[in-house]
C-alpha positions in Angstrom: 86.7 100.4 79.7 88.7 98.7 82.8 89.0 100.1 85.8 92.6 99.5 87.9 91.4 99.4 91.3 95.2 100.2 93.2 94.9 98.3 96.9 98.0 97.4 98.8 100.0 97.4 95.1 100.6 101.1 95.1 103.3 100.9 92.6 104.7 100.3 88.5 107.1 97.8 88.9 106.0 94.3 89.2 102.8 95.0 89.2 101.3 91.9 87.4 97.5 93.0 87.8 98.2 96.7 86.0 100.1 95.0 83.6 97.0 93.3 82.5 94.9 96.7 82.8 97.0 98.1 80.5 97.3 95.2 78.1 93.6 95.2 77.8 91.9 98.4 77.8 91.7 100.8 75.3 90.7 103.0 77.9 91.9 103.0 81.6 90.8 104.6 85.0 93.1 104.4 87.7 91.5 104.6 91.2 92.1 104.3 94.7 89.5 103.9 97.5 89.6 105.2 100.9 86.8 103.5 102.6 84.8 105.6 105.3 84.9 102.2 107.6 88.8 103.3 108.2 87.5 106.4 109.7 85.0 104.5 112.4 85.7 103.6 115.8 86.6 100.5 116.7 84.8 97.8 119.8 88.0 98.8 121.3 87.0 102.4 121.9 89.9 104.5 118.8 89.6 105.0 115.3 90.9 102.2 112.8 93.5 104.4 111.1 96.2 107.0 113.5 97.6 110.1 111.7 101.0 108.1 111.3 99.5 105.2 108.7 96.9 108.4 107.1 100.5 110.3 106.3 102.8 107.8 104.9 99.7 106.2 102.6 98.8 109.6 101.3 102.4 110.3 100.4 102.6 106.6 98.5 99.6 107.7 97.2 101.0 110.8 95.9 103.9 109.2 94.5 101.7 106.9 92.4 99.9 109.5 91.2 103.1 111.4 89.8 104.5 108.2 87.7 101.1 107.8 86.6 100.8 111.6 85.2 103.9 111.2 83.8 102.8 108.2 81.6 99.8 110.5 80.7 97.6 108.9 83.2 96.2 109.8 86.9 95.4 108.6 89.7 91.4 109.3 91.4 91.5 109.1 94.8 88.0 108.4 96.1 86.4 108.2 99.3 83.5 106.1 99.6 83.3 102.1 99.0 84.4 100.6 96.2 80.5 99.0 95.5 79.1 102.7 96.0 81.3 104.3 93.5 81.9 100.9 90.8 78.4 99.9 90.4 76.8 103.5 89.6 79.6 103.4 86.2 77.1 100.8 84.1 77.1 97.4 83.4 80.2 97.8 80.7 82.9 98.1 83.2 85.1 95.6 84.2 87.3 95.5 87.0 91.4 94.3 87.8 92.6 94.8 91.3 95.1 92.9 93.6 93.5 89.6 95.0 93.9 90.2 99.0 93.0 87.1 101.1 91.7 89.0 104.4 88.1 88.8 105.2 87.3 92.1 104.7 88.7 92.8 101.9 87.6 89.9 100.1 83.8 90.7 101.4 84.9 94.0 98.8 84.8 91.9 96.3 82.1 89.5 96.8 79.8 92.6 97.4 81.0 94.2 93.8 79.7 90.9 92.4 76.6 90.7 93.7 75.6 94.2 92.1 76.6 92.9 88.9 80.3 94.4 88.7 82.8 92.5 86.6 86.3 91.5 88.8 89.3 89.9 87.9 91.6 89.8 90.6 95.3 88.7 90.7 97.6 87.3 93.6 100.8 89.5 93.4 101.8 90.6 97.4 103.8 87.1 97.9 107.3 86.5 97.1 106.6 82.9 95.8 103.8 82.4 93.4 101.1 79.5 95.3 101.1 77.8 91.9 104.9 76.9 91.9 105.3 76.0 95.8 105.1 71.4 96.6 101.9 71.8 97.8 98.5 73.3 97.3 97.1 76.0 100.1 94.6 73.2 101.6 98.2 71.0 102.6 100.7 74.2 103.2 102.5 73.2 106.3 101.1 75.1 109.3 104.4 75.2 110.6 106.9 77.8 109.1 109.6 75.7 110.0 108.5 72.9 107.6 107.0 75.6 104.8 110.5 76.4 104.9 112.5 73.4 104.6 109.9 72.1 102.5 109.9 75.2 100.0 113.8 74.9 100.1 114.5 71.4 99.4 112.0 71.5 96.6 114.5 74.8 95.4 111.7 76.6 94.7 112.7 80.6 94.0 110.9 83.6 92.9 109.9 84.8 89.7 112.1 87.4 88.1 109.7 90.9 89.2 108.3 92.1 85.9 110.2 95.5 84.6 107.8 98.7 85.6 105.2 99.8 82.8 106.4 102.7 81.2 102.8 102.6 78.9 99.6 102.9 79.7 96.2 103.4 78.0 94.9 107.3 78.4 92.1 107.6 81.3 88.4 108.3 79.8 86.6 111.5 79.8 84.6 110.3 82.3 83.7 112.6 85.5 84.0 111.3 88.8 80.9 113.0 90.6 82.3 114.2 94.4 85.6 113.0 93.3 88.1 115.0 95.3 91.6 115.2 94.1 93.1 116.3 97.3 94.9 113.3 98.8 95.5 114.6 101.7 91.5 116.1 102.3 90.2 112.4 101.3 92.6 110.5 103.7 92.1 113.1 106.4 95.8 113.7 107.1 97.2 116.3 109.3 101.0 116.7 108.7 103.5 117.1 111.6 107.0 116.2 111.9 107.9 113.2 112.8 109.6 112.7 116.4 113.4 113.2 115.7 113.8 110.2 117.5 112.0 108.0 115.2 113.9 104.5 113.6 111.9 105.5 110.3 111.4 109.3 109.5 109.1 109.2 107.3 108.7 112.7 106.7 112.1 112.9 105.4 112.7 112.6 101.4 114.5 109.5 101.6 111.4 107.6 103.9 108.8 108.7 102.5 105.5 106.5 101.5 105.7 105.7 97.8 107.2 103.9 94.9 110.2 106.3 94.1 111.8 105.8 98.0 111.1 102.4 98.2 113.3 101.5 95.2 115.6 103.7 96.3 116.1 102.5 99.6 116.6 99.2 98.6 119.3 100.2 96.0 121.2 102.1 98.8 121.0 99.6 101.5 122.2 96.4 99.3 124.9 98.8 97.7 126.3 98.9 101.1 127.5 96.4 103.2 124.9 96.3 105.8 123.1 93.4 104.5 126.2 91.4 105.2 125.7 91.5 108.9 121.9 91.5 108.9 121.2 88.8 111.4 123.8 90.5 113.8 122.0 93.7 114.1 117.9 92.7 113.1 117.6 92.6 117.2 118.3 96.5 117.3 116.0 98.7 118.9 116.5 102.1 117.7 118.4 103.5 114.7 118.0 103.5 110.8 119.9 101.0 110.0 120.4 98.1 112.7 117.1 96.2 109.7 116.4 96.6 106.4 113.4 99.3 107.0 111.5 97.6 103.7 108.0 96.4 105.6 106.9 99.8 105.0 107.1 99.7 101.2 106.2 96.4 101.2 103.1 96.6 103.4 101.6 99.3 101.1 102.8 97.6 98.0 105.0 100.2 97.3 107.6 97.6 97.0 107.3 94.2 95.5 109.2 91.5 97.4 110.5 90.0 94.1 112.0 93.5 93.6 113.7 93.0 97.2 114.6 89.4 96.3 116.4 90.1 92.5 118.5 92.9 94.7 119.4 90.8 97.6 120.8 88.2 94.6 122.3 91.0 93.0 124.7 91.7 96.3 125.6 88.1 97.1 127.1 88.4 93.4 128.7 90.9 94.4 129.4 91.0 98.1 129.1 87.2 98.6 126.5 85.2 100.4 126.7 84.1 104.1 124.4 83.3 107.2 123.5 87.4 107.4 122.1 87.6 103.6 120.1 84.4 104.3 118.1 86.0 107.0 116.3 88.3 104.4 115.4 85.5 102.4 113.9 83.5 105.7 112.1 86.7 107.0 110.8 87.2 103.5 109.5 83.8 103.4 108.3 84.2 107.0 105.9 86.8 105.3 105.0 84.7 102.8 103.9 81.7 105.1 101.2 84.0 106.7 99.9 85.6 103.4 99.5 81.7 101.9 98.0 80.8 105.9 94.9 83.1 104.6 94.7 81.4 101.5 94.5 78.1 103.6 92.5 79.2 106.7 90.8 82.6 105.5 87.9 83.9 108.3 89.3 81.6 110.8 92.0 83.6 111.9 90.2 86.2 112.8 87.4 84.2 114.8 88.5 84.8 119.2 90.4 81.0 119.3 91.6 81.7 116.4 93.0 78.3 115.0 93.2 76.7 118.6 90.2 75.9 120.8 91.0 78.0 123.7 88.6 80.4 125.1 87.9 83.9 124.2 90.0 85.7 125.7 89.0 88.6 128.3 89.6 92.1 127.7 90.0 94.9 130.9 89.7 98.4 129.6 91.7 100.2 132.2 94.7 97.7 131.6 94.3 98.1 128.0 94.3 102.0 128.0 97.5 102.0 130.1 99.3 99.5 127.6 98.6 101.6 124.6 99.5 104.7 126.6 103.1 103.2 128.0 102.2 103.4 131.8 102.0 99.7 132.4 104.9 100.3 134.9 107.3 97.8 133.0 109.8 100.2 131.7 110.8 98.2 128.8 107.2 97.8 127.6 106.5 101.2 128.2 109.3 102.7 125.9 107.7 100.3 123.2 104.0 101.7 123.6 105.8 105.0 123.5 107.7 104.9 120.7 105.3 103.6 118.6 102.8 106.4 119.3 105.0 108.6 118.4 106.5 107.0 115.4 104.5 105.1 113.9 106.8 102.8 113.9 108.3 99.7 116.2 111.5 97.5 116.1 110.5 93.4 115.9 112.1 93.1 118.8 109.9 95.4 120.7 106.8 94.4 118.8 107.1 90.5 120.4 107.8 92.2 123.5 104.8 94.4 123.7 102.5 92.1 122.2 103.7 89.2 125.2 103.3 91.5 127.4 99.3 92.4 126.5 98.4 88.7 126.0 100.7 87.3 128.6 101.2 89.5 131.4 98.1 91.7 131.3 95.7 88.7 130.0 94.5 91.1 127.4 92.9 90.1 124.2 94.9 90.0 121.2 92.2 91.3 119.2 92.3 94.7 121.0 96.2 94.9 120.6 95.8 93.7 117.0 93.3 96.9 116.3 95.9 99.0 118.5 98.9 98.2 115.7 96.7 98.6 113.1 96.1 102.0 114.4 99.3 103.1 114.8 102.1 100.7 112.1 102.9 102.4 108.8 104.2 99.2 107.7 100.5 97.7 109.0 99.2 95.0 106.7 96.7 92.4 107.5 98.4 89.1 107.1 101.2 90.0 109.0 99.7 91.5 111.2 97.2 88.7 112.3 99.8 86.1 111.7 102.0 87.8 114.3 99.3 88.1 116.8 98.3 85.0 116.7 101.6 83.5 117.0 102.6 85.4 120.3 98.6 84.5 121.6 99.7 80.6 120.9 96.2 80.6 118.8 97.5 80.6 115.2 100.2 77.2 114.1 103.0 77.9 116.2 103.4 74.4 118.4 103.6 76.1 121.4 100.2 77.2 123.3 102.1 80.8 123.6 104.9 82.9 123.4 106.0 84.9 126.5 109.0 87.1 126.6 110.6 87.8 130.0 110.5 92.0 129.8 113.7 91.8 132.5 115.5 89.4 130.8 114.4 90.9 127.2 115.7 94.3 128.7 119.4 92.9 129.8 119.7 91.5 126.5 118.8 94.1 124.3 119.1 97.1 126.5 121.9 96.3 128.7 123.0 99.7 129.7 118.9 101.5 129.3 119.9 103.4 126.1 116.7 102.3 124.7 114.3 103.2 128.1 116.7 106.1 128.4 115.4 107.7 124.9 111.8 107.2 125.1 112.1 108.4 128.6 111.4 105.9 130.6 114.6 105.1 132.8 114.5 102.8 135.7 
């Protein structure tokens, strides 16, 4: 029997690690794992996991779970660890999941090993396999820059995404003791609408978490004609469409990248290519540079100086709490922290603005504003994440010792006339 253990690659298409599930078993179990560790409380004082991330995974998770029953499988949604539940099932099991590069969850893996559990895991969240990029991980250019123009000159391009499995092996008979098959009672969510203000309603059919809205939001946005003036409007701070809204999907593995790639090919056929359609290529290479920087780096990012050899940084509670609350006084930043409480959700834009604003202004410690988006993102995953953080704190491979953004200057150039402060209530 093999076990699919679904991580951040909650979907069917692409899916290079269920492929091989289900070209190998005779008999398949499907399982996700919510770990009890996203329920504790952080060092920084709030739980790992907000209501906004619980709502949109448990609605991915649903979705999964209705392409799976209609291939005559299912989908066991478990809480508990993954070495708790996989090593009580016998030493005949074997194991295929999605390689992930963080710290923790590769500690999943080497703890499954050292009770004896078979694992095969497979890289699949980038949108350029490691093997086919100029260099190996231990010389990727720290630099995105130079991973760029070296990935580019070298013409290296993705994969074509692999069709989604339409056939899968049937589950075994096999009884999951304690095994709840409410998603909703494992995650822990509590549904409530979604502010009507929100950039990404996610409670609305065509947002939801899953596989089914994901690939349908990227047919509708790259049958339209948005993508064509992408780079003009990727600085927007409210609204549906001023980005391409697919970090959600993609963060959850609803969505492959490749997927996003093959369409955004498919409208410069159509539409024709210019400087715009480009920018969703660079952002999604952007995304790959920090996945492949924990394949280089791994632990390190995560240690206080990160990559540099600066100091720990310091960390005041009070300031803290009235930075993830919006009462820092800056208007600008405040309608940030705002919104994203209630959204779950946060323009780019914003995001470098808050995040300068904790590190630079308040002297905080990225770590605690790290745990703070982790909270609250839907579209949190933990390269990105980390990458970002790092970047603004000038303690990842950004040549600058830091990235400040001027809130006032910020504001008259993206907020000229307070719409944005206006809406999250926070007017000058």
């Amino acid at each position: 029997m093999i076990i699919h253990w679904f991580r951040n690659d909650l979907r069917l298409h692409d899916n290079q690690a269920l492929a091989l599930s289900a070209a190998q078993a005779d008999q398949l179990l499907c399982v996700y794992f919510h770990d009890p560790r996203q329920d504790d409380t952080t060092r920084w004082g709030f739980s790992r996991m907000g209501g906004h991330r619980r709502t949109f995974l448990a609605d991915a998770l649903l979705d999964l779970d209705r392409a799976l029953r209609a291939r005559g499988q299912r989908l066991r949604v478990l809480k508990g660890s993954p070495r708790q539940w996989l090593s009580a099932l016998g030493p005949d099991v074997r194991v295929v999941c999605e390689r992930i590069a963080a710290p923790e969850e590769s500690d999943e893996i080497e703890a499954l090993r050292a009770v004896g559990v078979a694992v095969e895991e497979i890289w699949q969240s980038s949108l350029l396999e490691p093997d086919d990029l100029p260099f190996t991980a231990e010389l990727l250019p720290k630099i995105f820059t130079d991973f760029r123009r070296s990935v580019e000159k070298a013409q290296v391009t993705p994969r074509a995404p692999l069709p989604t499995i339409e056939h899968l092996p049937p589950p075994p008979t096999l009884e999951m003791t304690a095994a709840t098959t409410n998603i909703d009672d494992v995650l822990g969510v509590t549904r409530a609408p979604v502010d009507p203000r929100a950039s990404f309603p996610y409670d609305t059919e065509a947002w939801r978490g899953g596989e089914s809205a994901g690939l349908a939001h990227v047919r509708r946005y790259f049958s339209s004609r948005l993508p064509q003036t992408y780079k003009q409007t990727r600085n927007g701070l409210a609204g549906l469409d001023y980005s391409t809204k697919f970090s959600p999907w993609l963060a959850s593995g609803a969505l492959s990248p490749r997927t996003v790639y093959a369409a955004l090919r498919a409208h410069e056929d159509e539409q024709g290519a210019n400087e715009d359609t480009y920018w969703i290529w660079f952002e999604l290479l952007w995304r790959d540079h920090f996945r492949l920087l924990h394949l280089q780096h791994g632990r390190r990012l995560y240690r206080a100086a990160g990559l540099s050899s600066l100091p720990p940084p310091r960390h005041d509670p009070q300031a803290f709490e009235r930075w993830c609350t919006g009462q820092t006084g800056e208007t600008f930043i405040d309608a940030a922290m705002c919104e994203l409480a209630a959204t779950g959700y946060l323009s780019n834009r914003m995001r470098q603005n808050a995040a300068s604003w904790l590190v630079n202004d308040l002297q905080g410690d990225f770590r605690a504003g790290a745990a703070w988006f982790e909270r609250q993102l839907i579209d949190y995953d933990p390269y990105s994440n980390q990458g970002n953080w790092l970047y603004i704190a000038g303690r990842g491979t950004d040549p600058r010792t830091g990235r400040r953004f001027d809130p006032l200057k910020q504001a008259q150039d993206y907020d000229r006339h307070g719409a944005y402060r206006a809406l999250w209530n926070t007017a000058d």
